[in-house]
FIKELO-161783 format. One record per residue (C-alpha): residue number from 1; residue in one letter; x, y, z. Coordinates in pm, 1 decimal, decimal comma, padded with zeros to 6 digits, m for minus. Example, Ala and Ser with C-alpha at 12.3 -4.5 7.8 and 13.67 -1.06 7.14 Angstrom:
@num = 1	residuo = A	X = 01230,0	Y = m00450,0	Z = 00780,0
@num = 2	residuo = S	X = 01367,0	Y = m00106,0	Z = 00714,0
//
This chain:
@num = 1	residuo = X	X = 01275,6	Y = 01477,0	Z = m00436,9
@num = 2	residuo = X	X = 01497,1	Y = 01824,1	Z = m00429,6
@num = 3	residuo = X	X = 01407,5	Y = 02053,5	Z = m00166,8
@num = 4	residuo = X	X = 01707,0	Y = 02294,4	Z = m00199,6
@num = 5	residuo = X	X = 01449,2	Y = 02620,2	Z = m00129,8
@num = 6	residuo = X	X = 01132,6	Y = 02534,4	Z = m00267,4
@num = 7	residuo = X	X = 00836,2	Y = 02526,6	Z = 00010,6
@num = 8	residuo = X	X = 00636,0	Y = 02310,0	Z = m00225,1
@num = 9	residuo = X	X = 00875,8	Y = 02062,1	Z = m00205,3
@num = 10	residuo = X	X = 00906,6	Y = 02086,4	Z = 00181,5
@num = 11	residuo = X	X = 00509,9	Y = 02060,6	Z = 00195,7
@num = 12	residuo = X	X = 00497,6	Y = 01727,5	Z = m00032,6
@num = 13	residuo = X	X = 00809,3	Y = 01611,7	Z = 00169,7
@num = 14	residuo = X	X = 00598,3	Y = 01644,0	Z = 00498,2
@num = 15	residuo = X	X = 00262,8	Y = 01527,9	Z = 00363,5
@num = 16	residuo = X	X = 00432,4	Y = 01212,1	Z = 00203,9
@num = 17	residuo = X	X = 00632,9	Y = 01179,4	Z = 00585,2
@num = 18	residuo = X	X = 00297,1	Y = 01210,1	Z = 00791,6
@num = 19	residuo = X	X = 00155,0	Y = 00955,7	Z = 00553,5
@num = 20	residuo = X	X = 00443,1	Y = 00677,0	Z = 00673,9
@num = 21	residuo = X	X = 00384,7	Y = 00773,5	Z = 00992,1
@num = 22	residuo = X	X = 00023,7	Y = 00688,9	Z = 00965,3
@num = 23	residuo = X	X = 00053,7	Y = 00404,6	Z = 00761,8
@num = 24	residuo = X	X = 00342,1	Y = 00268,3	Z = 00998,7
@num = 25	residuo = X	X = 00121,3	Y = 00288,9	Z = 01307,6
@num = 26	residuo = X	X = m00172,1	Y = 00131,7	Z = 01129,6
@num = 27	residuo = X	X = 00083,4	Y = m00122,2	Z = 00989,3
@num = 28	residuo = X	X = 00128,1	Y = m00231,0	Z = 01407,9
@num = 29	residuo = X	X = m00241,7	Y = m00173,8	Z = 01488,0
@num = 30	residuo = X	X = m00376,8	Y = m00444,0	Z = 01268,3
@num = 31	residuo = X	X = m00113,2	Y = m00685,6	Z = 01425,1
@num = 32	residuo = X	X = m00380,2	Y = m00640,2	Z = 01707,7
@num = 33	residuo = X	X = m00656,6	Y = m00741,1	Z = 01475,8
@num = 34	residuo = X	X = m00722,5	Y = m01146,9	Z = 01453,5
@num = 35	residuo = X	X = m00810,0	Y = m01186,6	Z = 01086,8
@num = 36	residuo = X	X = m00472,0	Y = m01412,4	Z = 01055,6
@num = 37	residuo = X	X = m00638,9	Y = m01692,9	Z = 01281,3
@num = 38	residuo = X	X = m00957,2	Y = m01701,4	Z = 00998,8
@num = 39	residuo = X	X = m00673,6	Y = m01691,5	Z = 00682,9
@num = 40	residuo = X	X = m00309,8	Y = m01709,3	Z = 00772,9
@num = 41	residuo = X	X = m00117,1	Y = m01432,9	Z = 00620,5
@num = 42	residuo = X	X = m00404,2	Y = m01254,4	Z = 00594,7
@num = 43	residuo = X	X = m00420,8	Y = m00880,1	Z = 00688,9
@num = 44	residuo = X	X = m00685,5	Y = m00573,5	Z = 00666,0
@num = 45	residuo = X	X = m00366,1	Y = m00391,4	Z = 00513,5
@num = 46	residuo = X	X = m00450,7	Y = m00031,2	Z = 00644,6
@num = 47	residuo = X	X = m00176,2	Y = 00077,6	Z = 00554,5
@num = 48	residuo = X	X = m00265,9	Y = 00054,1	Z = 00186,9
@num = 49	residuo = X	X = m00491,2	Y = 00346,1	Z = 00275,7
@num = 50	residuo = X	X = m00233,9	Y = 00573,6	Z = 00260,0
@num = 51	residuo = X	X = m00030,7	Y = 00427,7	Z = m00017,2
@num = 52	residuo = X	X = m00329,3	Y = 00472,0	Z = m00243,7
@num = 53	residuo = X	X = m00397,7	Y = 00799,4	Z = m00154,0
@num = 54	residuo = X	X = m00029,9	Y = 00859,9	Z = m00202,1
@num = 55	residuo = X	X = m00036,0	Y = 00734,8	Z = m00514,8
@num = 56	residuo = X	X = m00369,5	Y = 00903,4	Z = m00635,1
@num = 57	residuo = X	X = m00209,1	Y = 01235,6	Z = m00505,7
@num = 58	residuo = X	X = 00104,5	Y = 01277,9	Z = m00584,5
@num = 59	residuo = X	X = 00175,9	Y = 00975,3	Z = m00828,3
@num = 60	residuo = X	X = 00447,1	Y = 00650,3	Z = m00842,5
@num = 61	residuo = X	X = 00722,5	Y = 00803,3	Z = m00770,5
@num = 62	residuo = X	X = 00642,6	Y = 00956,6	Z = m00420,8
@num = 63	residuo = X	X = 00421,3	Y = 00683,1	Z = m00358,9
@num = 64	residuo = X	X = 00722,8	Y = 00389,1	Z = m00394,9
@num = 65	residuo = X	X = 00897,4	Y = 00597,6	Z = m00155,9
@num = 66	residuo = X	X = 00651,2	Y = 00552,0	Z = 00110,7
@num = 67	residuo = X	X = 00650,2	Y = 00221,1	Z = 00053,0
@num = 68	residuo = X	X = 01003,2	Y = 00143,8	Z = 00145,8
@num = 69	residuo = X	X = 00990,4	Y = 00384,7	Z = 00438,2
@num = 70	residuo = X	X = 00630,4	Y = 00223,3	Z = 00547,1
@num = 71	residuo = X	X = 00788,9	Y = m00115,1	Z = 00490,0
@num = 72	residuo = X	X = 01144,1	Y = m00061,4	Z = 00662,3
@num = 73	residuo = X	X = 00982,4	Y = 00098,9	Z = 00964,5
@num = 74	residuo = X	X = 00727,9	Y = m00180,4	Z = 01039,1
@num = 75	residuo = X	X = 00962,7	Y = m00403,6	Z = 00997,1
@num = 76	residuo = X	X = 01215,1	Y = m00289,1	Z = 01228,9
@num = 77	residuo = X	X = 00970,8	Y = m00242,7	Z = 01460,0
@num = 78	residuo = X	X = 00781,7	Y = m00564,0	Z = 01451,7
@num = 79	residuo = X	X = 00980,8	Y = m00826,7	Z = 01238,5
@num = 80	residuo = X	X = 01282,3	Y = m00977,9	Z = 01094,8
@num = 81	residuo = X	X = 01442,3	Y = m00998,5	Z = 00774,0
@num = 82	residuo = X	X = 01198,1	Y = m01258,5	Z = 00651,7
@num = 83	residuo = X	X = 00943,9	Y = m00997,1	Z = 00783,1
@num = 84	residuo = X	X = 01067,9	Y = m00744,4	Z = 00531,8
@num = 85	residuo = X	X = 01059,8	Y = m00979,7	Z = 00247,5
@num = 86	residuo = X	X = 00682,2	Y = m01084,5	Z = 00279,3
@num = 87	residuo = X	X = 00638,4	Y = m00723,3	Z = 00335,8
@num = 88	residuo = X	X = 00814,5	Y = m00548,7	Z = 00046,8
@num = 89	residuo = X	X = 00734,2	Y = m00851,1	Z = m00193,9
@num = 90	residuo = X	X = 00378,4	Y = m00767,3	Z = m00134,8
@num = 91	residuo = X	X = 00434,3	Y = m00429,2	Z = m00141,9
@num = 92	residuo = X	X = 00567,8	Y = m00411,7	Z = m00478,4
@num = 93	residuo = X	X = 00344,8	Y = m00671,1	Z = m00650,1
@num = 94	residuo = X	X = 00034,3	Y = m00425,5	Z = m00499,0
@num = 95	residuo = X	X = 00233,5	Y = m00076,3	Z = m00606,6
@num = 96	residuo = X	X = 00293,8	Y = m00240,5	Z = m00980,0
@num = 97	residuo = X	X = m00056,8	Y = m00269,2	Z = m01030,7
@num = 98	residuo = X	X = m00230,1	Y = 00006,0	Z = m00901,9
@num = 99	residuo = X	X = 00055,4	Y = 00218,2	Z = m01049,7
@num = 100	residuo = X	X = m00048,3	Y = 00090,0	Z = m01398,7
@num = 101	residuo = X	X = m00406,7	Y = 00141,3	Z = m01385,0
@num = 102	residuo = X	X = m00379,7	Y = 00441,1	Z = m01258,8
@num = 103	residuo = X	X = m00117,4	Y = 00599,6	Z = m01492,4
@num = 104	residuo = X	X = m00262,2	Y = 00441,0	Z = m01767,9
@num = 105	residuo = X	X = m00655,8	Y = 00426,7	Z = m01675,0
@num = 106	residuo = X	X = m00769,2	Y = 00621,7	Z = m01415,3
@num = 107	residuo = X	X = m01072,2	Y = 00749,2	Z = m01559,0
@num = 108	residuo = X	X = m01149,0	Y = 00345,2	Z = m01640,8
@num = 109	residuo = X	X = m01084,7	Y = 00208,5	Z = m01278,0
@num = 110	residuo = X	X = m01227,7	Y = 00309,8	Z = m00943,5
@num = 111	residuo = X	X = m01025,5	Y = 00336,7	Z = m00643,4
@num = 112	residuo = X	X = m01213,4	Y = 00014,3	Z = m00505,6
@num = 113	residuo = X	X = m01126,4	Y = m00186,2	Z = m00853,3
@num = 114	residuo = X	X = m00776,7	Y = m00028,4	Z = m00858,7
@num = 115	residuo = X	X = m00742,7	Y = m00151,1	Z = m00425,7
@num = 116	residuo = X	X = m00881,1	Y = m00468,7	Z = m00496,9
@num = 117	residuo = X	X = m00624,4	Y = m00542,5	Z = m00791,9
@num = 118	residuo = X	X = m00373,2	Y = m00423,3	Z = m00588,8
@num = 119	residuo = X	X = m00415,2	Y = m00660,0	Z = m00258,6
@num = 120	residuo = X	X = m00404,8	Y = m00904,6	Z = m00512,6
@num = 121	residuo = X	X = m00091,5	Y = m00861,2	Z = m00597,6
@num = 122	residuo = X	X = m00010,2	Y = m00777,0	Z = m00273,5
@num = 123	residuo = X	X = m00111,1	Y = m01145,8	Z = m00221,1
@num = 124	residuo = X	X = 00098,0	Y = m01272,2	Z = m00552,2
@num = 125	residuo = X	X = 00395,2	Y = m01110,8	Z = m00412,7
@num = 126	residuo = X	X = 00351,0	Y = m01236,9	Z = m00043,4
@num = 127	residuo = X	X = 00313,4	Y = m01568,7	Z = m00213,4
@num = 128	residuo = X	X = 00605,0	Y = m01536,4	Z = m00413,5
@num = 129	residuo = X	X = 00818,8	Y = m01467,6	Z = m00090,7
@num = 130	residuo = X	X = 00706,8	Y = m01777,4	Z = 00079,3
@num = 131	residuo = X	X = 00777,8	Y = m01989,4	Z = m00221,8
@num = 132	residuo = X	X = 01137,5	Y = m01825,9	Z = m00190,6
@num = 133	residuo = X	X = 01166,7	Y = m01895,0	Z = 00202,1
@num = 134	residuo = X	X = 01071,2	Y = m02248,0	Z = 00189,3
@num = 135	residuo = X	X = 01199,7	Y = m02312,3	Z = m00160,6
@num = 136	residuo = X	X = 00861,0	Y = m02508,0	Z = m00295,3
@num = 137	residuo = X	X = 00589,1	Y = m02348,5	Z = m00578,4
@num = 138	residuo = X	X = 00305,3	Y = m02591,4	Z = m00354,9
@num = 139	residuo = X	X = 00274,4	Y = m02281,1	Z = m00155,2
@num = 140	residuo = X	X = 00048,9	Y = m02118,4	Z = m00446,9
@num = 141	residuo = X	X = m00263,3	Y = m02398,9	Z = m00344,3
@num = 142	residuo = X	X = m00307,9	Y = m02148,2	Z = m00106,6
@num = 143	residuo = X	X = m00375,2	Y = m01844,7	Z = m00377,7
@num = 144	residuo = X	X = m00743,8	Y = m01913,2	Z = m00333,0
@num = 145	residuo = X	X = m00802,1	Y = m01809,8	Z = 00007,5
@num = 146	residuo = X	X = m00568,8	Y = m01572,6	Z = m00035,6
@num = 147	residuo = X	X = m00743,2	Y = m01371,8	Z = m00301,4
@num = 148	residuo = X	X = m01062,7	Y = m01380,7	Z = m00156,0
@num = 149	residuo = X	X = m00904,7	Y = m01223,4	Z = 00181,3
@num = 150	residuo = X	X = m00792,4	Y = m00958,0	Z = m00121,7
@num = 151	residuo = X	X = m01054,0	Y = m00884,7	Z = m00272,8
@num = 152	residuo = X	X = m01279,4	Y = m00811,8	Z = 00032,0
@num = 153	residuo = X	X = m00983,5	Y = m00610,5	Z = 00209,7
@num = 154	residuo = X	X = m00925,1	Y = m00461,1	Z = m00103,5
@num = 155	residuo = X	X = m01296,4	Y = m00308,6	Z = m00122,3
@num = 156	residuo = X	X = m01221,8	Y = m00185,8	Z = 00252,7
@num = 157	residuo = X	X = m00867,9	Y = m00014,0	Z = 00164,8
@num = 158	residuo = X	X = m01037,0	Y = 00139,2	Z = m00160,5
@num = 159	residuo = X	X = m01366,5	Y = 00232,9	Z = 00037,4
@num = 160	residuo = X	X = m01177,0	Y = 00416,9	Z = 00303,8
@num = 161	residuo = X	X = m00898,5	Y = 00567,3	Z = 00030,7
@num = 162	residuo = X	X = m01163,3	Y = 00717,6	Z = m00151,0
@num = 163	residuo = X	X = m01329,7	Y = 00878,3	Z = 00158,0
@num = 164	residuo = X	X = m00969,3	Y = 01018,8	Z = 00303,9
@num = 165	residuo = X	X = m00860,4	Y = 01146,1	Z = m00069,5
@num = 166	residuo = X	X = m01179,2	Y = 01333,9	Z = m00092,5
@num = 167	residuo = X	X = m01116,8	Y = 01488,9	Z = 00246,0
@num = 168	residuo = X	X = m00730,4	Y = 01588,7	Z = 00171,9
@num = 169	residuo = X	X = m00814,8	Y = 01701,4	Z = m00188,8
@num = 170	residuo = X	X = m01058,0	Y = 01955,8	Z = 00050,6
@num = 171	residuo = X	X = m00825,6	Y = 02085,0	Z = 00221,0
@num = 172	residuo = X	X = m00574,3	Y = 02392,2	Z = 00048,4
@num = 173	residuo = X	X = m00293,2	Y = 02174,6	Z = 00207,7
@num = 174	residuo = X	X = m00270,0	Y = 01988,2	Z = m00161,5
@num = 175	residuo = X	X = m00271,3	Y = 02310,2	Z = m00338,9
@num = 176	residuo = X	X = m00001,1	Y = 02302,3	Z = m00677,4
@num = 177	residuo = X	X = 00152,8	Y = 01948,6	Z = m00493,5
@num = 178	residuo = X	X = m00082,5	Y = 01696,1	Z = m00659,5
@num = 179	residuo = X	X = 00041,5	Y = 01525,2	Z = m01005,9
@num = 180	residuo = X	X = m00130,2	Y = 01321,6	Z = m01257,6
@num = 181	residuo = X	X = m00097,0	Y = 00943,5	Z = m01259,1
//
């Protein structure tokens, strides 16, 4: 993203910041929130929130970037390096999808389908970190559970996205910054 001396690129470059923040702190909130004990590995991922919006806003690109910034921050803040992995895997299995049927689809997806796909690759790619760590594939018995933790988080994320987009798209703040797909 240049800024050099274009405010429009200042604004998206603020938006897109105050969006990490958000998602960061949410990120250490829901470490507060017990759903692990029910489904280890399990999380509300509130954070997603803002990632969708990002991505329904302003598109892949500026949405990846929060991503690593949401993902490096929490991580520093509440993990290790192991931490990260689970973390960014997830992160990037989720982005992939929702990036594709949204760039491709949009008008064929809503944002709860698009969130629900997208914590389930969140899920795929947490999976595929653990099978890493511990060096076994017997980890993906667990997909089951795991996807149905996704696809009711995912109709929370999407439910709540969809209300907060439709608030920011009120606002004149978005104005010439939003871009298709």
């Amino acid at each position: 993203m240049r800024l050099s001396h274009d405010p429009q690129a200042l604004r998206k470059l603020v938006v897109i910041s105050i969006f990490a923040a958000l998602a960061t702190v949410l990120g250490i909130l829901e470490t507060l929130i017990p759903l692990a004990v029910t489904i280890p590995g399990a999380k509300l991922g509130l954070g997603n929130i803002l990632v969708l919006a990002c991505l329904w806003l302003f598109g892949g690109k500026d949405a990846l970037w929060l991503i690593v910034i949401k993902t490096l921050l929490t991580a520093f803040l509440l993990g290790s390096f192991s931490t990260f992995l689970f973390s960014i895997l997830g992160a990037l299995g989720s982005f992939a999808i929702m990036f594709v049927m949204l760039r491709f689809a949009r008008d064929e997806f809503s944002l709860i389908s698009v969130s629900i796909l997208g914590g389930i690759g969140h899920n795929l790619g947490q999976l595929s970190a653990a099978s890493i760590v511990l060096g076994t594939t017997r980890i993906y018995y667990y997909l089951p559970f795991l996807l149905a933790a996704g696809v009711v988080t995912g109709v929370f994320v999407g439910l709540a996205a969809k209300h907060l987009i439709a608030a920011l798209e009120r606002l004149n703040l978005f104005e010439g910054l939003k871009q298709p797909g």
